[in-house]
LUMMI-935007 format. One record per residue: x, y, z of N, C-alpha, C, O, CB in turn; residue number from 0. Coordinates in steps of 0.02 Angstrom, whole numbers, plus 50000, padded with zeros to 5 digits. Glycine has a CB too. Layout:
BEGIN
{{X,Y,Z},{X,Y,Z},{X,Y,Z},{X,Y,Z},{X,Y,Z},NUM} ...
This chain:
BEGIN
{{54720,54040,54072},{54727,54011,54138},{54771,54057,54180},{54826,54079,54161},{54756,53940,54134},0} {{54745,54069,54232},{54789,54106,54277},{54810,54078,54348},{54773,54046,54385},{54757,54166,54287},1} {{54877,54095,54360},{54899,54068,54423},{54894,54098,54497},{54922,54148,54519},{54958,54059,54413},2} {{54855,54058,54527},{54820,54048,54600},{54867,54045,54630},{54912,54045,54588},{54777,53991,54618},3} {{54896,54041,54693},{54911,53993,54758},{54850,53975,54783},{54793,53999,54779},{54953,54027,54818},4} {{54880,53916,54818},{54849,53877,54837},{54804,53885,54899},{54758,53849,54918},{54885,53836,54837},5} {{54834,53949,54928},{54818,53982,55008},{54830,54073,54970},{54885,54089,54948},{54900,53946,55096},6} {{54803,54095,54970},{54809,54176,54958},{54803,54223,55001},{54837,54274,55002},{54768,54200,54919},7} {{54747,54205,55051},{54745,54244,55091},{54771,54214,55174},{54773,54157,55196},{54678,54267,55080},8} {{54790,54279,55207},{54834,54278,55245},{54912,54247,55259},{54947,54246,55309},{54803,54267,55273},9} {{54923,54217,55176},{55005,54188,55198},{55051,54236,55176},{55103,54209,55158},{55032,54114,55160},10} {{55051,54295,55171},{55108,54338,55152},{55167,54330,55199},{55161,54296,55250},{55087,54412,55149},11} {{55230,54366,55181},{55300,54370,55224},{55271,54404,55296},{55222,54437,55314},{55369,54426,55180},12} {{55329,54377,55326},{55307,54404,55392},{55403,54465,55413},{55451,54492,55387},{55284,54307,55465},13} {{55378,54454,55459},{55445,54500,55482},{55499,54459,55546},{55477,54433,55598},{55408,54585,55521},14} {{55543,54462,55535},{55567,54408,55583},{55593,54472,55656},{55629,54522,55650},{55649,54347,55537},15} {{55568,54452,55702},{55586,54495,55765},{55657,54494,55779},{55681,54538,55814},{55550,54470,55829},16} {{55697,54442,55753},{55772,54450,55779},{55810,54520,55733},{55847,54565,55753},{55820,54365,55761},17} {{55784,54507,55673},{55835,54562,55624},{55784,54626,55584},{55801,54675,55551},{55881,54505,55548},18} {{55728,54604,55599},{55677,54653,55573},{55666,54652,55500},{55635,54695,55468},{55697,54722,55591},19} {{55707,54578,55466},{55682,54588,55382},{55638,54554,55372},{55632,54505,55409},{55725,54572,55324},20} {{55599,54564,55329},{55560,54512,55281},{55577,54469,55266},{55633,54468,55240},{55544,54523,55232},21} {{55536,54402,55275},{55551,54321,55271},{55500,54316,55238},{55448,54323,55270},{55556,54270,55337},22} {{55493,54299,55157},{55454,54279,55114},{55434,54204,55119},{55476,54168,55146},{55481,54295,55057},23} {{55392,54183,55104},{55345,54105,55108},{55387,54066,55045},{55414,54098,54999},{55234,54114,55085},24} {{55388,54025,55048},{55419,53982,54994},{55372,53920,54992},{55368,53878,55037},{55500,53961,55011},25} {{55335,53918,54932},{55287,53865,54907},{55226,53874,54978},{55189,53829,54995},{55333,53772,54898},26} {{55228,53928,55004},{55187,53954,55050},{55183,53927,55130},{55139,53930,55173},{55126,53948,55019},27} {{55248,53902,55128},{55297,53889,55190},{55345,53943,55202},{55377,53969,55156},{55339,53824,55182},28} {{55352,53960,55275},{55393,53985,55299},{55478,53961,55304},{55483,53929,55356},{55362,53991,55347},29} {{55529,53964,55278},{55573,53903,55271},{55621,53926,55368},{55626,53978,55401},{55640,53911,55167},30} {{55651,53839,55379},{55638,53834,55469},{55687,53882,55500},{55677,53893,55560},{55655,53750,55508},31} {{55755,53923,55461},{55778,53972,55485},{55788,54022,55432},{55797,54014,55372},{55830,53955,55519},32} {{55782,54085,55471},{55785,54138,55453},{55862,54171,55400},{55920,54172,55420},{55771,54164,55517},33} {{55841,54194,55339},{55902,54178,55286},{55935,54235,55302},{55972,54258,55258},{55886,54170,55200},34} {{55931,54267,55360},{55979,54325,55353},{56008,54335,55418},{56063,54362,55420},{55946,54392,55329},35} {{55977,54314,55478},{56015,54290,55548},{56031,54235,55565},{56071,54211,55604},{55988,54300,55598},36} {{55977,54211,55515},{55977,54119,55549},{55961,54087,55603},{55983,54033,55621},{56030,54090,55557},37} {{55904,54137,55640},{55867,54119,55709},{55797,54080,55673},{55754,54096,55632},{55846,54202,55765},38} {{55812,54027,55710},{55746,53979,55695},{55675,54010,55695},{55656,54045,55742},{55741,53924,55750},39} {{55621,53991,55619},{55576,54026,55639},{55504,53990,55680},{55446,53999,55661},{55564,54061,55582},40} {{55526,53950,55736},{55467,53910,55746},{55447,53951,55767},{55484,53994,55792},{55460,53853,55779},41} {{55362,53960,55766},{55318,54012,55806},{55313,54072,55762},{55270,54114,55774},{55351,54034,55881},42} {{55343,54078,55725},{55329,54140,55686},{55244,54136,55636},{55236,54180,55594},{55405,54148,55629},43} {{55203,54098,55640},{55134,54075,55610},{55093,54117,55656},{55036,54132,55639},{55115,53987,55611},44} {{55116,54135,55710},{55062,54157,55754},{55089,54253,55758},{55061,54293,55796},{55065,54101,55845},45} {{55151,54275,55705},{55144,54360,55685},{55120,54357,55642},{55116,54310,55602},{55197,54408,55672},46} {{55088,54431,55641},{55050,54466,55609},{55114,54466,55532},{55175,54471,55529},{55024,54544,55658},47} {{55055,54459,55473},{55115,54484,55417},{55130,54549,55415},{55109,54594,55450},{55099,54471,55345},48} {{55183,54551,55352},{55239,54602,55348},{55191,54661,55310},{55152,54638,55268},{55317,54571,55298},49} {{55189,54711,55317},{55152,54755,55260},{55198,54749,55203},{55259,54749,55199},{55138,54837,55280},50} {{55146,54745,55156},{55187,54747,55088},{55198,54835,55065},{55193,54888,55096},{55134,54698,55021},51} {{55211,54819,55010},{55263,54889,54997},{55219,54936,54954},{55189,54909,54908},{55345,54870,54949},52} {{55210,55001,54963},{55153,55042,54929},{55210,55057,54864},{55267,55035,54851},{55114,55123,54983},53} {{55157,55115,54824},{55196,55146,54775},{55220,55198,54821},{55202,55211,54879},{55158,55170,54707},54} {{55276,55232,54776},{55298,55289,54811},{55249,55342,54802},{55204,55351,54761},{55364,55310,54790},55} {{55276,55383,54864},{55225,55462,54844},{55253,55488,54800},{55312,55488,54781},{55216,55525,54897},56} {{55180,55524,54772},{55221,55572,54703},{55243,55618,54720},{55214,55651,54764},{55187,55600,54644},57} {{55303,55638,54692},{55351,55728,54707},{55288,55771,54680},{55239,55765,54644},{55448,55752,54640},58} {{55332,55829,54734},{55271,55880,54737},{55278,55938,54679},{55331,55945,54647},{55269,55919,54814},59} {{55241,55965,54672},{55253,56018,54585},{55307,56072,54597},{55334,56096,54648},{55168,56075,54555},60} {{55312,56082,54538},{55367,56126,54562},{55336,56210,54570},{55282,56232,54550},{55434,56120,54503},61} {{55386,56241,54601},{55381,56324,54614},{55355,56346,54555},{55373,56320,54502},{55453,56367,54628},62} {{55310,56394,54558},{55298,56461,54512},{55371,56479,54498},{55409,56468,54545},{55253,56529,54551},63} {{55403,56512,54430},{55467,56562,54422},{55460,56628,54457},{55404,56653,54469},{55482,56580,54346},64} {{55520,56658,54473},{55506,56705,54511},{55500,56773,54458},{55517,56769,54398},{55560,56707,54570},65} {{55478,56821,54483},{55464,56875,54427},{55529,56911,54400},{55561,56942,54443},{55414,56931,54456},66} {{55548,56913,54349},{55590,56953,54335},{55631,56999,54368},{55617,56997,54428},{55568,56975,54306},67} {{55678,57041,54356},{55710,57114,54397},{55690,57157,54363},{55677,57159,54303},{55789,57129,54405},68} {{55684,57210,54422},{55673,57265,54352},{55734,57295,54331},{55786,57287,54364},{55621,57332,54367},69} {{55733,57329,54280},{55788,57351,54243},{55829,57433,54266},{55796,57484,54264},{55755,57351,54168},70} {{55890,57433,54283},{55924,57477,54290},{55917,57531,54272},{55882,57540,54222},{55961,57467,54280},71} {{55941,57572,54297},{55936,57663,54276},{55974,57646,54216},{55995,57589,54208},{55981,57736,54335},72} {{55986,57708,54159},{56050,57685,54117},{56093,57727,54104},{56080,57784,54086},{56038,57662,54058},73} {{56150,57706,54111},{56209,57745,54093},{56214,57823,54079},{56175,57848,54039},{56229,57716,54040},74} {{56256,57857,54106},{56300,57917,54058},{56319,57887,54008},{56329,57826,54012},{56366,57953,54086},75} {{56330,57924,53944},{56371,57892,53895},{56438,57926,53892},{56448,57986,53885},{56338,57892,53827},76} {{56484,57876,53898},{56567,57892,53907},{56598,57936,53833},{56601,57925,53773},{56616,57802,53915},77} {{56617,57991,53880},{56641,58035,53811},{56707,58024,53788},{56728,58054,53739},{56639,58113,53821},78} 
């Protein structure tokens, strides 16, 4: 058995315009003020939801090594 909501599509978090965070649905209600400014969210049913969150991009490869030095003249030998 797997778990549904009851509404799936279109109730995701939305974004609250006063503070710009994400306000997650609770039992797929919006709860009536906002938990991080605390500006009431009546009217917020009629924004667009929040984009949810991708994976990150993958880091990019690394450099080729660079080529070697070449090797020095060599010495007098110290008498």
């Amino acid at each position: 058995m797997c778990f549904r909501p009851a509404e799936a599509g279109g109730n995701g978090p939305v974004l609250c315009p006063e503070c710009g965070k994400r306000i997650n649905r609770v039992n797929g209600e919006l709860p009536s003020k906002c938990p991080f400014c605390k500006c009431s969210t009546e009217g917020f049913e009629d924004l667009e939801p929040a984009p949810m969150p991708g994976a990150a991009a993958a880091p990019a490869a690394p450099a080729a090594p660079a080529a070697p030095a070449a090797p020095a003249a060599p010495k007098p030998p110290v008498a």
